[in-house]
N, CA, C and O atoms as a GROMACS GRO file, in nm:
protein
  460
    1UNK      N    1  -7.180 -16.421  -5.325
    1UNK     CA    2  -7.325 -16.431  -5.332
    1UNK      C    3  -7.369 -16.494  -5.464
    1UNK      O    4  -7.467 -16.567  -5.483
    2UNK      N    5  -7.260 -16.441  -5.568
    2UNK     CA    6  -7.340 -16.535  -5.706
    2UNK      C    7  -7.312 -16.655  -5.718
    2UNK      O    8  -7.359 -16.740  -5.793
    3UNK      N    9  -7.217 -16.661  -5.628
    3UNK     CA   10  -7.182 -16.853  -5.621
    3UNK      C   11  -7.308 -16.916  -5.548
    3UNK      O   12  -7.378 -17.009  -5.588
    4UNK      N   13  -7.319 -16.853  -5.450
    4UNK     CA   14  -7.424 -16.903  -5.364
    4UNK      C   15  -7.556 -16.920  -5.432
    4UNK      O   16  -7.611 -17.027  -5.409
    5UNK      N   17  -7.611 -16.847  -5.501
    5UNK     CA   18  -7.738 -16.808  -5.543
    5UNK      C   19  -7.749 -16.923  -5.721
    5UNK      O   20  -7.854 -16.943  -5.782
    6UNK      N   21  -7.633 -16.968  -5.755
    6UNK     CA   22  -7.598 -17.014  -5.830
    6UNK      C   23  -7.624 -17.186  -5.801
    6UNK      O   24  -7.683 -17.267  -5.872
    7UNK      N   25  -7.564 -17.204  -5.685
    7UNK     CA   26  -7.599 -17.364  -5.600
    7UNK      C   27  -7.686 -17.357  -5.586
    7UNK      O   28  -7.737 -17.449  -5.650
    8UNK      N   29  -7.776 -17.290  -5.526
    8UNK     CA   30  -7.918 -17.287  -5.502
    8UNK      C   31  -8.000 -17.342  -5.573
    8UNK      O   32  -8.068 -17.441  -5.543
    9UNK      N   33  -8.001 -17.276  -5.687
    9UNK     CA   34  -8.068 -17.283  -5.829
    9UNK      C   35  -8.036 -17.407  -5.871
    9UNK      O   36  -8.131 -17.480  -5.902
   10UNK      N   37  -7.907 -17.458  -5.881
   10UNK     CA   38  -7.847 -17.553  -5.993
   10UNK      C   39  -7.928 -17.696  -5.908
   10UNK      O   40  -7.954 -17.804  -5.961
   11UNK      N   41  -7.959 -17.654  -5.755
   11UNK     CA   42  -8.017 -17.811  -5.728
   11UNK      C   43  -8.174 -17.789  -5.695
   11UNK      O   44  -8.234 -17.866  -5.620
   12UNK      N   45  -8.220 -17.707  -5.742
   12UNK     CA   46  -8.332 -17.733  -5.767
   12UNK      C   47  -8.405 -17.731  -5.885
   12UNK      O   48  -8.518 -17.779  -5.878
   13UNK      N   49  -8.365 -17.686  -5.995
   13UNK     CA   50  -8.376 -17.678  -6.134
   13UNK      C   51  -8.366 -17.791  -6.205
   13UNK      O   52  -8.270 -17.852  -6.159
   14UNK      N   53  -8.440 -17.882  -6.340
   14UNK     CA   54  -8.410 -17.980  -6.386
   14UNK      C   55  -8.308 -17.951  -6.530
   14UNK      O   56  -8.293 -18.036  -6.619
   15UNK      N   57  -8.252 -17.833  -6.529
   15UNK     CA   58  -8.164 -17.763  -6.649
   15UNK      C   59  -8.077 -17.716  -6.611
   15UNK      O   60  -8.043 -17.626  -6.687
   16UNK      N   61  -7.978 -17.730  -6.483
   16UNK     CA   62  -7.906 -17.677  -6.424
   16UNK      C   63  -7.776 -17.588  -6.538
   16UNK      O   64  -7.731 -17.474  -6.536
   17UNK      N   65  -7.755 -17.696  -6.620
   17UNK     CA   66  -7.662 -17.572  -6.740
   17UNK      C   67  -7.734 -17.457  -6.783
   17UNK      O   68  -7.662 -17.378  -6.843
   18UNK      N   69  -7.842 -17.425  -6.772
   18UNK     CA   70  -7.894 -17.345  -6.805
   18UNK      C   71  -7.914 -17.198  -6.702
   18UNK      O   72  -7.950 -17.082  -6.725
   19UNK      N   73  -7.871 -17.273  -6.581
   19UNK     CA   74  -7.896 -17.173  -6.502
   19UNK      C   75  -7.768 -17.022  -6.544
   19UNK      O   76  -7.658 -17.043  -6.596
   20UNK      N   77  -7.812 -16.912  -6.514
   20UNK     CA   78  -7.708 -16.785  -6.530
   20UNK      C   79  -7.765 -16.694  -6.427
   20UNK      O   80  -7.880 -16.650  -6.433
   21UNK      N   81  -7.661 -16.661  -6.310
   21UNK     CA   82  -7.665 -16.521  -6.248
   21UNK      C   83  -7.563 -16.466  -6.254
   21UNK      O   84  -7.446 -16.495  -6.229
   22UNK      N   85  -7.638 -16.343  -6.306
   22UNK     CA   86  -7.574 -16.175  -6.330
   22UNK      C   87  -7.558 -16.113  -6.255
   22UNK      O   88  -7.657 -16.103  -6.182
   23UNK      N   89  -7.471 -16.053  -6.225
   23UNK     CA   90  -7.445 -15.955  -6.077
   23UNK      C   91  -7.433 -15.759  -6.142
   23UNK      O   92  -7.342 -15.698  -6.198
   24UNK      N   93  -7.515 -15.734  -6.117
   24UNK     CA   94  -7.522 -15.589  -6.116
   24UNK      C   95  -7.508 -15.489  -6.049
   24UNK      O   96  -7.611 -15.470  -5.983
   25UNK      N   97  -7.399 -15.378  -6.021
   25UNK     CA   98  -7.372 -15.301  -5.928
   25UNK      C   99  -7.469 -15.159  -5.902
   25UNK      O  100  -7.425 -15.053  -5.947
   26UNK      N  101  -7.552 -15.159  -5.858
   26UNK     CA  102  -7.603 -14.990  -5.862
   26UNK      C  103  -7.634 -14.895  -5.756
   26UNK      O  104  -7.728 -14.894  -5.677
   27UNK      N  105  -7.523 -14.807  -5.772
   27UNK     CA  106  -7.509 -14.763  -5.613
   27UNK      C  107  -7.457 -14.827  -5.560
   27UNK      O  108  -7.343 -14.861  -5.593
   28UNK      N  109  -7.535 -14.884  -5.425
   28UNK     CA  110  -7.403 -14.900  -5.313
   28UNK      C  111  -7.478 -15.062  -5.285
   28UNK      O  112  -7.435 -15.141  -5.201
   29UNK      N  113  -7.618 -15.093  -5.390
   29UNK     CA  114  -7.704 -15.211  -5.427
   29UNK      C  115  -7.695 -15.355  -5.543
   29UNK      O  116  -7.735 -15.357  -5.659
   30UNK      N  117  -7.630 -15.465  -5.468
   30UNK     CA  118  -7.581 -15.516  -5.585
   30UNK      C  119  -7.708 -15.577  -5.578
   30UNK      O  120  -7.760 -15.621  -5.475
   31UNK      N  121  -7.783 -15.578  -5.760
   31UNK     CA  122  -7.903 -15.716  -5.823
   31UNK      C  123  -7.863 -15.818  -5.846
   31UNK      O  124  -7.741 -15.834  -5.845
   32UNK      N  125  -7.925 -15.896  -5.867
   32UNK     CA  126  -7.855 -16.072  -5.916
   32UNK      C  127  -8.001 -16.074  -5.961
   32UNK      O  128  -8.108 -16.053  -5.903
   33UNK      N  129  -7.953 -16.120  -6.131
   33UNK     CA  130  -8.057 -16.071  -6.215
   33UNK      C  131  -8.062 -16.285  -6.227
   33UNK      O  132  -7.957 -16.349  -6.242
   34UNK      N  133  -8.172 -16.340  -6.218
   34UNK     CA  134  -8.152 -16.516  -6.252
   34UNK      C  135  -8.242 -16.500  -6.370
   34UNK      O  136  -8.349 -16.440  -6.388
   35UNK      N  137  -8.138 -16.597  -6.469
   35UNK     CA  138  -8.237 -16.658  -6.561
   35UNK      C  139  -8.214 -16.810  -6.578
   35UNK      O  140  -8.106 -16.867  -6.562
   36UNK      N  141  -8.353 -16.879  -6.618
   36UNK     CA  142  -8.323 -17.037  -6.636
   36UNK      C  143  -8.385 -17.076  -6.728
   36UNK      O  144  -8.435 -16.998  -6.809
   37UNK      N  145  -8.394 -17.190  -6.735
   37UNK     CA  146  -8.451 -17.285  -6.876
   37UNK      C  147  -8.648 -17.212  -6.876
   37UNK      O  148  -8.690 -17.174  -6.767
   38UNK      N  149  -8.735 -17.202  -6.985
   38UNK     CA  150  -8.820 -17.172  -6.950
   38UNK      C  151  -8.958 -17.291  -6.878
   38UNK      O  152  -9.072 -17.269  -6.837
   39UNK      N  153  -8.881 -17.407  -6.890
   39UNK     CA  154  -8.957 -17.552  -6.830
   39UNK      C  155  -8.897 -17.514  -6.674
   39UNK      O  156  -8.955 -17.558  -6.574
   40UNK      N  157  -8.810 -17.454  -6.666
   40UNK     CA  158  -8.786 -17.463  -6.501
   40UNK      C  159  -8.840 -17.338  -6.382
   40UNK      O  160  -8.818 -17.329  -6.262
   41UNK      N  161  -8.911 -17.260  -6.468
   41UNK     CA  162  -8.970 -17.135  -6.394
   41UNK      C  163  -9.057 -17.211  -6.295
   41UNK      O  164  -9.020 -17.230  -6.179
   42UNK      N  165  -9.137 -17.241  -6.328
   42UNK     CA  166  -9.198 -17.327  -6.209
   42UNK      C  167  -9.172 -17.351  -6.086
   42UNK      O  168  -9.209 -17.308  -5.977
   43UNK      N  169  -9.082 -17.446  -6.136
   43UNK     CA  170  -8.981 -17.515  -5.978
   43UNK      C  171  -8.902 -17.366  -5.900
   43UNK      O  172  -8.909 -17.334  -5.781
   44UNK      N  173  -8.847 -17.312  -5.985
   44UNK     CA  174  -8.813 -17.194  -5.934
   44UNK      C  175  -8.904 -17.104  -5.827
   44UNK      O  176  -8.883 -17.100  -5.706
   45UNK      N  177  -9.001 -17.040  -5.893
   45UNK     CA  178  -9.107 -16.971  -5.879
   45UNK      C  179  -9.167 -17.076  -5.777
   45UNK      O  180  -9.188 -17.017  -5.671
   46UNK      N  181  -9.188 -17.155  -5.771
   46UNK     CA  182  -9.305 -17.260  -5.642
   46UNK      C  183  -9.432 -17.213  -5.638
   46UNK      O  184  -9.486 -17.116  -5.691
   47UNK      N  185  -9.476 -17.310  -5.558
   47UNK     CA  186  -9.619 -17.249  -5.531
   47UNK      C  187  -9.647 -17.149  -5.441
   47UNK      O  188  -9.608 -17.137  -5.324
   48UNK      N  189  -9.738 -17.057  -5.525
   48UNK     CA  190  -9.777 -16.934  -5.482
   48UNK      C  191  -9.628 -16.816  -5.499
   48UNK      O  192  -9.650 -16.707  -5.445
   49UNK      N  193  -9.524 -16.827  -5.549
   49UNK     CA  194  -9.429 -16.766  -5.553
   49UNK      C  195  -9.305 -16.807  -5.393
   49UNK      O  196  -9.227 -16.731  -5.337
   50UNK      N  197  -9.332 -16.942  -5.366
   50UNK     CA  198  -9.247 -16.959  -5.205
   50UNK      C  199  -9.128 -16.995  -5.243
   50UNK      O  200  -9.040 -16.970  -5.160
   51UNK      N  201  -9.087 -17.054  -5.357
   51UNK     CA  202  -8.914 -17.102  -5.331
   51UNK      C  203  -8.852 -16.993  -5.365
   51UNK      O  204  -8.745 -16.974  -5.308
   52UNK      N  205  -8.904 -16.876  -5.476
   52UNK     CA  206  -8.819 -16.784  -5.510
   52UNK      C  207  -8.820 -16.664  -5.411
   52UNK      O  208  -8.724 -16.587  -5.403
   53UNK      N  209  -8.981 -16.644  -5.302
   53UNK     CA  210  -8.939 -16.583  -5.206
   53UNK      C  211  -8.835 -16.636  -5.069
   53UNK      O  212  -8.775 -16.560  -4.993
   54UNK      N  213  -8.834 -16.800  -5.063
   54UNK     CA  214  -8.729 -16.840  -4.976
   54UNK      C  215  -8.598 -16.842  -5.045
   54UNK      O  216  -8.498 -16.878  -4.985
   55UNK      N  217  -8.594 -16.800  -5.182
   55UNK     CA  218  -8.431 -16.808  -5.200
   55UNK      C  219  -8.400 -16.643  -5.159
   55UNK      O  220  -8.313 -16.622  -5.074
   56UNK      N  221  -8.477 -16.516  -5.226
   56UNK     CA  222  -8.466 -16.398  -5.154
   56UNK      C  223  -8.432 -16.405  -5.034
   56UNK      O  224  -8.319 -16.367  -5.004
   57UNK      N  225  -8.509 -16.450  -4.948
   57UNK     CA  226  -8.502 -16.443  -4.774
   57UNK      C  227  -8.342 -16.504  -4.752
   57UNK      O  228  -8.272 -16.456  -4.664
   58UNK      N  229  -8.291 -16.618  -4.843
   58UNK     CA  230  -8.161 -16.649  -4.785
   58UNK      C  231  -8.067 -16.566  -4.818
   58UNK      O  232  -7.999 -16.501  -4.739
   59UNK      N  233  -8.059 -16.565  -4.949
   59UNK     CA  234  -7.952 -16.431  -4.991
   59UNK      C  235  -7.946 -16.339  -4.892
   59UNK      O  236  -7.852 -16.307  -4.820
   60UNK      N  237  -8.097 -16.284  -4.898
   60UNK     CA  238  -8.061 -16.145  -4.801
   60UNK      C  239  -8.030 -16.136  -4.635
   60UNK      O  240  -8.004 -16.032  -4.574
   61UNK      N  241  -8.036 -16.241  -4.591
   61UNK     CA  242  -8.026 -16.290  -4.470
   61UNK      C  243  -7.845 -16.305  -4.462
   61UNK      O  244  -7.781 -16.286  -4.359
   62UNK      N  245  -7.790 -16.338  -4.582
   62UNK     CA  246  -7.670 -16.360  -4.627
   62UNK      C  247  -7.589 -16.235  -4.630
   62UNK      O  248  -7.506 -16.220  -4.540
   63UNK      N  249  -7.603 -16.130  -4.737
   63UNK     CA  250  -7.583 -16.003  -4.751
   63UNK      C  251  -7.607 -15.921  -4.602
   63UNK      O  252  -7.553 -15.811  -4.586
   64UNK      N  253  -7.673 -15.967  -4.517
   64UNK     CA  254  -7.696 -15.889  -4.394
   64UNK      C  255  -7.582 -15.929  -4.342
   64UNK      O  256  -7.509 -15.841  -4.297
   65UNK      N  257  -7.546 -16.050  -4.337
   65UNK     CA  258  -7.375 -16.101  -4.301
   65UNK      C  259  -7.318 -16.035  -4.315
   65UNK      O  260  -7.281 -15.968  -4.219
   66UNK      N  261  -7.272 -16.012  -4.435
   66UNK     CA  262  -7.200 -15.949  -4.489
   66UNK      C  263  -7.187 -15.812  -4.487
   66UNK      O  264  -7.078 -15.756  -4.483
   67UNK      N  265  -7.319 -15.742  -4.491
   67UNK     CA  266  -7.278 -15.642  -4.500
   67UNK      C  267  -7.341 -15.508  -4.604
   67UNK      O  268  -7.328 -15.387  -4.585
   68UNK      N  269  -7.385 -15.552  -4.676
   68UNK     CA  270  -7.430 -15.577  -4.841
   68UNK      C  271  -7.583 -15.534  -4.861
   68UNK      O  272  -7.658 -15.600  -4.790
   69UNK      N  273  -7.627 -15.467  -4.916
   69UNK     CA  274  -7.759 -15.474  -4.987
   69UNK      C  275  -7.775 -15.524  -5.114
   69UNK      O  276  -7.703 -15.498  -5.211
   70UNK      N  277  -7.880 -15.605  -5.112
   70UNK     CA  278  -7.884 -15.719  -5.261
   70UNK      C  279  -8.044 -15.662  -5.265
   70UNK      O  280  -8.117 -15.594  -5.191
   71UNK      N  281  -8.056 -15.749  -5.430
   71UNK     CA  282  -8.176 -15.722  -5.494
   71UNK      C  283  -8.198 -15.831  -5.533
   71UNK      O  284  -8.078 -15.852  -5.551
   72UNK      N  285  -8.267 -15.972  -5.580
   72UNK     CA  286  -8.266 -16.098  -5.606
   72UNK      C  287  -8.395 -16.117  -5.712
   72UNK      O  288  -8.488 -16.188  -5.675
   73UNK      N  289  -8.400 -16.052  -5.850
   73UNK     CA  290  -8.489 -16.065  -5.984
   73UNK      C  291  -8.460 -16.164  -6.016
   73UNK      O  292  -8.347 -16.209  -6.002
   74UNK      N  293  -8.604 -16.253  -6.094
   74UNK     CA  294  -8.618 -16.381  -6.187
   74UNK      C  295  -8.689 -16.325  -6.300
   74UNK      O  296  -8.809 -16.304  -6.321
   75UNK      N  297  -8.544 -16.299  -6.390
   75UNK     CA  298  -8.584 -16.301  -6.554
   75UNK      C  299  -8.689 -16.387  -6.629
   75UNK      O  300  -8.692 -16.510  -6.624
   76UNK      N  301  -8.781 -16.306  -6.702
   76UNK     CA  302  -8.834 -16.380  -6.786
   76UNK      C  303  -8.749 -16.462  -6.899
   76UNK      O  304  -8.631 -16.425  -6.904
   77UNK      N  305  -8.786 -16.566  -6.992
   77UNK     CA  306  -8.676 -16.648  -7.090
   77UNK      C  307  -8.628 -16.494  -7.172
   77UNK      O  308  -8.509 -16.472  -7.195
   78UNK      N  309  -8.716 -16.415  -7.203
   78UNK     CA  310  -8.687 -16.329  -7.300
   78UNK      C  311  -8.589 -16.225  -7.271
   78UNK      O  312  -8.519 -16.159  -7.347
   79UNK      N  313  -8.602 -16.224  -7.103
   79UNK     CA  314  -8.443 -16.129  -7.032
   79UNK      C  315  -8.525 -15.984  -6.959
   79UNK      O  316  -8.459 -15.888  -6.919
   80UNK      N  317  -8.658 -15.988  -6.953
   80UNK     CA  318  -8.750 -15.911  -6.911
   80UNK      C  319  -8.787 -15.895  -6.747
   80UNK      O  320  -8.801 -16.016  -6.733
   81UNK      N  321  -8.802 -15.867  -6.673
   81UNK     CA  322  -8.815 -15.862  -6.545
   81UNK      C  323  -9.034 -15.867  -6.550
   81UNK      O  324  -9.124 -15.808  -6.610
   82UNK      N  325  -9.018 -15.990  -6.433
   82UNK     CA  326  -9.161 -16.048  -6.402
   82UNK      C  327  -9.189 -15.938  -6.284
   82UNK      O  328  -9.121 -15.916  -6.184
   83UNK      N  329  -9.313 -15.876  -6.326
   83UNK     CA  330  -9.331 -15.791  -6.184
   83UNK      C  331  -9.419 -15.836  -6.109
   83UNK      O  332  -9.524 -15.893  -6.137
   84UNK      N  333  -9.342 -15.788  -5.943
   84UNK     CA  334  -9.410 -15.889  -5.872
   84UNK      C  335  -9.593 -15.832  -5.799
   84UNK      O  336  -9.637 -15.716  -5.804
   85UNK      N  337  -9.637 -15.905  -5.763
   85UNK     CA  338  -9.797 -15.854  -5.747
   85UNK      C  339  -9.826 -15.751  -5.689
   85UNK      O  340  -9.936 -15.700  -5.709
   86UNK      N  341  -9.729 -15.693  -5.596
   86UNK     CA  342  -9.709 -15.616  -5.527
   86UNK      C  343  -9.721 -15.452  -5.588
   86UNK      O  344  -9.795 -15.360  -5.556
   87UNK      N  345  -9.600 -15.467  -5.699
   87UNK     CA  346  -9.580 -15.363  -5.815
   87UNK      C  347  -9.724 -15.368  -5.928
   87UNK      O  348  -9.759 -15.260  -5.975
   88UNK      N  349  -9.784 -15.467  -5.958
   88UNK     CA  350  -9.898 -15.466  -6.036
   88UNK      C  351 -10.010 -15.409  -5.966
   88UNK      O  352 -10.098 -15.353  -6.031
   89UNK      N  353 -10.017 -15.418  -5.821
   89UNK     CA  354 -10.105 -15.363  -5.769
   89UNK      C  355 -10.098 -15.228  -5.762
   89UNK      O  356 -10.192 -15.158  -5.800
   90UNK      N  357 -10.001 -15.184  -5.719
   90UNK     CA  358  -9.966 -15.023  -5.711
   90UNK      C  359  -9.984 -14.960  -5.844
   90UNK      O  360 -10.002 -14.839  -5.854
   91UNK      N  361  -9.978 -15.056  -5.970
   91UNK     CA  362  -9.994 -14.910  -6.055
   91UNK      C  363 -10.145 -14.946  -6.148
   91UNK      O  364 -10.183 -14.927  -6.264
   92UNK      N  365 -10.194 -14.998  -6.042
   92UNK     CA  366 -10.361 -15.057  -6.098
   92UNK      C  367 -10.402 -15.075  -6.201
   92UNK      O  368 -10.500 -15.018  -6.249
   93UNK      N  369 -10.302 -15.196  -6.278
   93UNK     CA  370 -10.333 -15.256  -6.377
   93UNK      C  371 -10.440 -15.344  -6.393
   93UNK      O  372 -10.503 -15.348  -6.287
   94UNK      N  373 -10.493 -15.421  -6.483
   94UNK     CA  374 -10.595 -15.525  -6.501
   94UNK      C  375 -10.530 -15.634  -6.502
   94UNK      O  376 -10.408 -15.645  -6.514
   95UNK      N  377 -10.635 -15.747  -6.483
   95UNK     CA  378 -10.574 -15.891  -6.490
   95UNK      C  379 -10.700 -15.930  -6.547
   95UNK      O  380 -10.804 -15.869  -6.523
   96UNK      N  381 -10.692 -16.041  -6.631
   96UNK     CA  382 -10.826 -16.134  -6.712
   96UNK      C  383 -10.819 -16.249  -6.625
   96UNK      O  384 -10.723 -16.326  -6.612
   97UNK      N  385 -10.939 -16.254  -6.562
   97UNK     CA  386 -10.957 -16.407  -6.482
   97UNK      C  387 -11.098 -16.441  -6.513
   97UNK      O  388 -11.187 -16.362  -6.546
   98UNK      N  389 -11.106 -16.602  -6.494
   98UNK     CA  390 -11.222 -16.667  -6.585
   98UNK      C  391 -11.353 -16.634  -6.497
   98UNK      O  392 -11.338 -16.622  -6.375
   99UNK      N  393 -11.473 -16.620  -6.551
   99UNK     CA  394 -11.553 -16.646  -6.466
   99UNK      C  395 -11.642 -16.743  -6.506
   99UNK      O  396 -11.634 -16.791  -6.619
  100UNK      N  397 -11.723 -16.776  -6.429
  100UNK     CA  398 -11.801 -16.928  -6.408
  100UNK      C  399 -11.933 -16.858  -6.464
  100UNK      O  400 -12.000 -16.811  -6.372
  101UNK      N  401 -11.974 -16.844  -6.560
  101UNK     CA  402 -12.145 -16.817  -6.615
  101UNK      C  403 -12.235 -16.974  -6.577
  101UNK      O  404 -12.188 -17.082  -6.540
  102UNK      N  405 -12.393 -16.929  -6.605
  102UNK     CA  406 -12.478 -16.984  -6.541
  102UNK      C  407 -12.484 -17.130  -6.611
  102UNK      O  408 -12.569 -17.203  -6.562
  103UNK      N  409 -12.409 -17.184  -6.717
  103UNK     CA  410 -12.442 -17.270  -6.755
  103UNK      C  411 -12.272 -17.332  -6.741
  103UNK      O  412 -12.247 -17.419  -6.824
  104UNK      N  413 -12.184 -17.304  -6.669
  104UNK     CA  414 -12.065 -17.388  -6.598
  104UNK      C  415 -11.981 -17.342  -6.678
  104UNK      O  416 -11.869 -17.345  -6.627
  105UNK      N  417 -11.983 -17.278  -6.831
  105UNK     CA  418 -11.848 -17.267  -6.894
  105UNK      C  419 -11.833 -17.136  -6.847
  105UNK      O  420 -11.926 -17.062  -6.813
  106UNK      N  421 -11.669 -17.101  -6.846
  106UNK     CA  422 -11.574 -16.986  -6.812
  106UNK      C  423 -11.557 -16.878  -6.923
  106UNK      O  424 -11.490 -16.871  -7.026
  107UNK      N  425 -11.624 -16.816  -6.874
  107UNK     CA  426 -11.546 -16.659  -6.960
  107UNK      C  427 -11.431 -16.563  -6.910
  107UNK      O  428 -11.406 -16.547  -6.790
  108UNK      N  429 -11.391 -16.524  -6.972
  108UNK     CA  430 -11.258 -16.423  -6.935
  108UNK      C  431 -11.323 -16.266  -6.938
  108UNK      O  432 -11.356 -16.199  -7.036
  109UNK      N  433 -11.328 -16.226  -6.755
  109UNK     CA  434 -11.390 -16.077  -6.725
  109UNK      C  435 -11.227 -15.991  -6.650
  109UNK      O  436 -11.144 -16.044  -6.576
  110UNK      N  437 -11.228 -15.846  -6.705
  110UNK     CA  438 -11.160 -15.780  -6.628
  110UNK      C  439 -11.180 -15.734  -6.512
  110UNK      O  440 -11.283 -15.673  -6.487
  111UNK      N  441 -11.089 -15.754  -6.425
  111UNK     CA  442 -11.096 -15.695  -6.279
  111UNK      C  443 -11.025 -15.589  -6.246
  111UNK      O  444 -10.948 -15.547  -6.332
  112UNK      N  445 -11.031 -15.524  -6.125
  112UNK     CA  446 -10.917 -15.426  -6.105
  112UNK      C  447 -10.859 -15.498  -6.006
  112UNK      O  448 -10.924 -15.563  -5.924
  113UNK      N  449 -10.688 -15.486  -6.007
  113UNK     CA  450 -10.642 -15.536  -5.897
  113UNK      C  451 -10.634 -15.460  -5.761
  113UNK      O  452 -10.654 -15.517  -5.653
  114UNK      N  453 -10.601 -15.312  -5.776
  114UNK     CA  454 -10.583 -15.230  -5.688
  114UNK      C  455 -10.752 -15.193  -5.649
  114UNK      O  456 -10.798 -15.099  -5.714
  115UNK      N  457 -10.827 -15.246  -5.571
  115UNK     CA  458 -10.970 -15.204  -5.567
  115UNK      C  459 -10.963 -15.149  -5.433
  115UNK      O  460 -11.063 -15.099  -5.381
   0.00000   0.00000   0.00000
């Protein structure tokens, strides 16, 4: 699987030496922790979060082969785990997003995500 998850990455990434997956055992759950160049999160990540949820969907579609329960994290550059919106919602954090005042420029208002 880390070979696999490894090709994946290396051809869609413009830093392919840079790419590294970690394989972590816990329980009876292996993670594959990815980290890459920080110019290549992007391409990784896609729009709206779709290539890194279609690389999940293959792995695990893979591991079902097999046999296997996987976990498939994209490290921040710093080695930090990005949480996904899902987890930000549940523990009803804030987010700063701009808003449009009456004369067109943007201010930064807090919202709740979990509303």
């Amino acid at each position: 699987m880390q070979e696999f998850l490894n090709y994946l990455l290396t051809n869609i990434v413009k830093n392919p030496g840079d790419v590294k997956v970690n394989e972590v055992l816990e329980g009876n759950t292996y993670n594959y922790q990815i980290t890459v160049n920080p110019d290549d999160m992007g391409l990784v990540i896609g729009k709206e979060g779709r290539i890194i949820r279609s690389i999940r969907s293959l792995a695990k579609s893979k591991a079902i082969k097999e046999g296997v329960m996987i976990n498939v994290e994209l490290l921040e550059p710093d080695g930090t785990r990005r949480p996904r919106p899902a987890e930000t919602a549940a523990t009803g954090e804030t987010t700063v997003e701009p808003e449009t005042t009456e004369t067109g420029e943007s201010e930064a208002t807090e919202t709740e995500i979990a509303e």
